[in-house]
N, C-alpha and C positions, 0 to 999 in steps of 0.2 A: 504494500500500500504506500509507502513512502516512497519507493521508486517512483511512484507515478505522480506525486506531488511534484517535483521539480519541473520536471518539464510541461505539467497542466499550469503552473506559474510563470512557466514560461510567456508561453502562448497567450495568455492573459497580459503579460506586459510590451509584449511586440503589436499585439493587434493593434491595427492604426483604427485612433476614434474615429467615430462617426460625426463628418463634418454636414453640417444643415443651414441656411437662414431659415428663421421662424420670423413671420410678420403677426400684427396683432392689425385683424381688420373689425368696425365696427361701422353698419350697415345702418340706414337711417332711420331703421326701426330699434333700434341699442341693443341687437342682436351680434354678439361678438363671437368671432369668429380670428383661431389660431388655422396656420396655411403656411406650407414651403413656397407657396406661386405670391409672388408679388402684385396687391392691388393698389389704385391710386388711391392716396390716402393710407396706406397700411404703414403702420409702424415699426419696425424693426426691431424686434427683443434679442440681447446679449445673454446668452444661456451661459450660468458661474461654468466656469471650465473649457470651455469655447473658446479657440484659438483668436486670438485681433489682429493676429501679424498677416502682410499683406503675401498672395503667393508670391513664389519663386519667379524673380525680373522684376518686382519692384510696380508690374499693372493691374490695375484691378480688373476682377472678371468679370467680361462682356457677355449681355446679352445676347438671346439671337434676335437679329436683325430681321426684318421683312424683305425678302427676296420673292422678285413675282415667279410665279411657276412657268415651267418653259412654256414654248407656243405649243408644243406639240403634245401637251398635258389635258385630256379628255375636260371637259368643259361642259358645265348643265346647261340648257338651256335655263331661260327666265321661268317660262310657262310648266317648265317640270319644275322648279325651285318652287312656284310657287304652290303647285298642288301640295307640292311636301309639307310647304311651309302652314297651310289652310289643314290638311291633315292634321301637324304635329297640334296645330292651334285648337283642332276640335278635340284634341286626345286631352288638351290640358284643361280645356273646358270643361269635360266630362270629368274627369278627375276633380277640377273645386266644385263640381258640382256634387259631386259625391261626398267629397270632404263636408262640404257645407252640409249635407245632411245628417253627416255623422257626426260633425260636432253640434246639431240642434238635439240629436239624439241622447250625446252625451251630455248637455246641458240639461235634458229633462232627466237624465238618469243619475244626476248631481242634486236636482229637486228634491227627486225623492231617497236618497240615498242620506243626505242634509236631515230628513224627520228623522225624530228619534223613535227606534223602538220601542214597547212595552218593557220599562225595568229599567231601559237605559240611561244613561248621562252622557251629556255631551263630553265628560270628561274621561270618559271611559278611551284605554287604548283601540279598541277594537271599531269604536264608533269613530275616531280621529282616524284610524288608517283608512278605513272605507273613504272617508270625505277625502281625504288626502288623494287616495290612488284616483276617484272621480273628478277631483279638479285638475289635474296631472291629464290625465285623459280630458277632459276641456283643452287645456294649455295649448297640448300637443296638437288637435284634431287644427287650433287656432292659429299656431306656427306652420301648420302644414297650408292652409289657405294665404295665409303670408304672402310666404315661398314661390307655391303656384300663382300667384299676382305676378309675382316677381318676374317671375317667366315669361308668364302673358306679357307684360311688359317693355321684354327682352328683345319679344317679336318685331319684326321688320315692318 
């Protein structure tokens, strides 16, 4: 067993860390969001132990750049782009549409979740997780229709 500790500490001290940037993005609904992909506006967090020194030649590392796609790169037409574009748009439709139903669902199932049973106290733990996990399901069904806005949005 001690044979094999040396060189499992080894190996532990050569592996080269894991290099990352982490931004801190916060969306205009104060919905925050950590991301390796840089957005405008996203803040850039120093993780304790995270290297600062610049690479190797002393430049910092570039983006990729926008480069047009060659001429002989297959090309949608507008008229297929936009059936796609009128599909993905109905797909998302239907989807807040759904959401929207399932969070009025889950609001009346917060109503009645909210009365108290025969015996009960609202101080009770049993009574506070039920309300709990049922506003939690509100939240969510609420973030999700958000989101899906978001999207719609998005669209062209």
């Amino acid at each position: 067993m001690h044979n094999l500790r040396l060189p499992f500490l080894l190996c532990l001290i050569l592996a080269a860390p894991a290099q990352a940037e982490i931004y801190k993005y916060v969306d205009e609904n104060g919905q925050v969001t950590f991301t390796d992909v840089y957005r405008k506006g996203a803040k850039r967090i120093d993780l304790p132990g995270a290297p600062t020194q610049l690479p190797a030649g002393g430049k910092t590392p570039r983006r990729a750049s926008y480069n047009p796609s060659p001429a002989d790169f297959p090309r949608i037409d507008a008229g297929t782009q936009k059936r796609r574009d009128d599909v993905r748009r109905q797909v998302l439709q239907d989807e807040i549409d759904g959401e929207r139903r399932n969070a009025e669902e889950a609001r009346r199932q917060l109503a009645l979740g909210e009365r108290l049973q025969p015996g009960e106290r609202a101080a009770d733990a049993s009574y506070r997780n039920r309300v709990n996990k049922l506003r939690a399901s509100v939240q969510q069904h609420e973030q999700n229709i958000v989101s899906i806005q978001r999207e719609l949005a998005n669209l062209k």
